[in-house]
C-alpha angles and dihedrals in degrees: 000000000000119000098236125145127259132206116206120209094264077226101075102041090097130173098271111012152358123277141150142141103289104247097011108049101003125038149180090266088049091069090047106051087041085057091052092048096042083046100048085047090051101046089044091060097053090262123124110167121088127182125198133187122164132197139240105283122117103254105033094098090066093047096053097054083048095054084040095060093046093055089049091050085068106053099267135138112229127192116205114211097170132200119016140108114295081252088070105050083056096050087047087049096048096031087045104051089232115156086224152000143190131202121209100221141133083196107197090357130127116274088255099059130068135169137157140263114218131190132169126208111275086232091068130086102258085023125169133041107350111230138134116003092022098050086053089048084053093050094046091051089061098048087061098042085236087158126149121244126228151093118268139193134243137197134154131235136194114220104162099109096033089056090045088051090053091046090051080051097077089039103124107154120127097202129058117240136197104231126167115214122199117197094185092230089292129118105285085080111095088039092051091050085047099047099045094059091056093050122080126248121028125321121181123184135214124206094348093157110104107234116153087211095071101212098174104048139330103270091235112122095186098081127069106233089052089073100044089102090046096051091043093058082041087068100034096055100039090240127181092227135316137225141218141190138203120233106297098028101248084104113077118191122191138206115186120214093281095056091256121152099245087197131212094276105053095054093056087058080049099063099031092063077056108049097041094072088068098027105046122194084010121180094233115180149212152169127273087248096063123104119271083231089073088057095043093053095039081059099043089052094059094268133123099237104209113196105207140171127293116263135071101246091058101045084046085056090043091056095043084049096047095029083240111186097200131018133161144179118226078243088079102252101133121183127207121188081165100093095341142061109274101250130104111280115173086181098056089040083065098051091048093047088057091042091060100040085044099050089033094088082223135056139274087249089056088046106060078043088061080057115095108245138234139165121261153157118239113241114300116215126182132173117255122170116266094243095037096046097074096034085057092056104051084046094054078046099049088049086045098052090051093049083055093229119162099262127180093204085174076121129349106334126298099199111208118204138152087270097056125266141300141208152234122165134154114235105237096201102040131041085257142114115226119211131154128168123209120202140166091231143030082242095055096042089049089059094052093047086053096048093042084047086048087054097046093047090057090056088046103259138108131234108244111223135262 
């Protein structure tokens, strides 16, 4: 394998990982330049052990051997644990003292795109998820062939029922409950068949064949048409509740009893009533999309609660940086360091929803009910060009500044009025713009949307509806 240098789309070097469309913006050489300049940072750092899994979409296999060869080619040993959720390949990297590991996965993305998750041992200089800086400092590496020499080993591993067994560790529900999980067709599949005939009560599973076309529905939870079929078995078995994941199982989705969307942040308020009472006075963190009711009752419930940028890298650095014990993203990825490793496990999420309504004494549907209530769009997601996204926010900002409104800008713009707040954000893994607006009333929700719709006007765009 020649030295030669590599230039990666600028498009697809995002914050906090890598991800582009396969054969247009992403492509075979890509993976293996990725696995010479992970190698060489690893090596560099006094590590020496990779591991590598990949999901269910139709070219990451390719992808993977690619990325494989490319990590051999620098002296590093790399351990191959196949197919399996994103969840699983970090579990496999901290479980396994390896000094790194990558995941082959487009997550929530469209069929056509794929792209890779990195982290480095926390032990290492550079250490943790890898985003940002260090993905720049990746992609320059490549461009000037500043690769590491060497000849690696390879072997594979099968984790699946080591990590099960993890995952049964944190169970901790004395009743048994019905619950409907729908894996959308992604990689959390063959772990959740494993793991449901392990758990008491009744467990029935949608689409849990793993099939990178996603016939049945897009493995997005975050929108609402990607639970219909969810909510639907929900109903026609009687279930307690039901879950969902996006493509490579870190994003959890939730339906209660009543076929209600128990969204991201809830659930967050959900487990932090939980884990304050082990973890007093807790930093516990969230994105900058979630509810100002999930601040106000961390608060009200003893803990600091810390708003923080949108990715999963980040909010993984956040929570190293606060010794957070709990942190979460209205997406669905939800991270627990109590009793778990830090890192965003849809799976575990899972376990430790049906440990609190369990143990609760009452149901999911009665719990979102204990939440205090407002009035709020989904999240509203429309397409902008890659080059333009960015270029539209700093513009809103700039308008905003010289008006002299009360802007967050910690990412995108949170807009606080009397009303309540509303949002802008680029979305830094989809050719999309992110906003969502929060009020006390219809009234008050109807002026936001209209001052968010005047701003995007201004840039060219139009507000979708709600």
């Amino acid at each position: 394998m020649a030295n030669t240098p590599h230039t990666f789309n600028p498009t697809i070097i995002r914050e906090y990982d890598i991800r582009g469309i396969v054969d247009k913006t992403l492509h075979i050489a890509d993976a293996s330049a990725l696995g010479r300049a992970f190698g060489t940072m690893i090596i560099r750092a006094g590590g020496k052990k990779v591991i590598v899994g990949y999901d269910g979409r139709t070219h990451s296999p390719d992808f993977e051997a690619a990325l494989v060869e490319g990590l051999l080619s620098t002296g590093c040993d790399v351990e191959r644990i196949g197919l399996g959720p994103t969840p699983m390949l970090y579990f496999a990297v901290f479980s396994g003292k390896a000094s790194g590991g990558i995941m082959v996965t487009g997550s929530h993305n469209p069929s056509d795109q794929n792209g890779f998750k990195m982290l480095m041992d926390k032990s290492l200089p550079g250490g943790g998820p890898i985003y940002g800086a260090a993905i720049k400092k990746l992609a320059a590496m490549a461009a000037q062939a500043d690769y590491i020499t060497g000849k690696g080993s390879e072997h594979k591993t099968d984790l699946r029922d080591i990590y099960v067994e993890r995952l049964l560790q944190d169970y901790k529900s004395p009743k048994p409950l019905k619950v409907v999980w729908d894996c959308g067709n992604g990689a959390a599949g063959e772990i959740v068949e494993r793991l449901t005939k392990k758990l008491p009560g009744e467990h029935i599973l949608l689409f849990e064949d793993i099939d990178g076309n996603f016939p049945n529905h897009h493995p997005d939870p975050t929108e609402a048409k990607n639970l219909v079929d969810l909510q639907k078995a929900v109903a026609d078995n009687k279930a307690d509740l039901g879950i969902a994941f996006d493509g490579d199982a870190d994003r959890i989705g939730a339906i209660d009893g009543q076929g209600r969307i128990v969204a991201g942040d809830q659930l967050l308020a959900l487990y932090a009533a939980e884990v304050l009472k082990t973890h007093p006075g807790a930093a516990i963190i969230a994105d900058v999309k979630a509810s100002q009711i999930l601040f106000d009752h961390v608060a009200s419930l003893g803990g600091k609660p810390v708003m923080w940028k949108t990715g999963h890298s980040l909010i993984k650095a956040k929570m190293a940086e606060t010794q957070s014990p709990l942190a979460g993203e209205m997406s669905g990825h939800i991270f627990f360091a109590d009793k778990y490793y830090g890192f965003d496990d849809a799976i575990y999420a899972g376990i430790r929803l049906l440990s609190i309504v369990g143990s609760s004494g009452t149901s999911l549907a009665q719990l979102r009910d204990s939440l205090p209530s407002t009035i709020a769009t989904p999240e509203l997601r429309f397409p902008v060009e890659e080059a333009k996204k960015f270029g539209v926010v700093e513009d809103v900002k700039k308008r905003l500044a010289k008006a002299g409104a009360k802007v967050n800008d910690i990412d995108g713009v949170r807009v606080m009025t009397e009303d309540g707040w509303w949002l802008l954000r680029a979305s830094n893994t989809q050719a999309v713009l992110v906003a969502r607006a929060e009020a006390q009333s219809e009234a008050g929700l109807k002026r936001l949307k209209d001052q968010l719709g005047i701003q995007l006007r201004e840039s060219g765009l139009v507000l979708p509806a709600a």
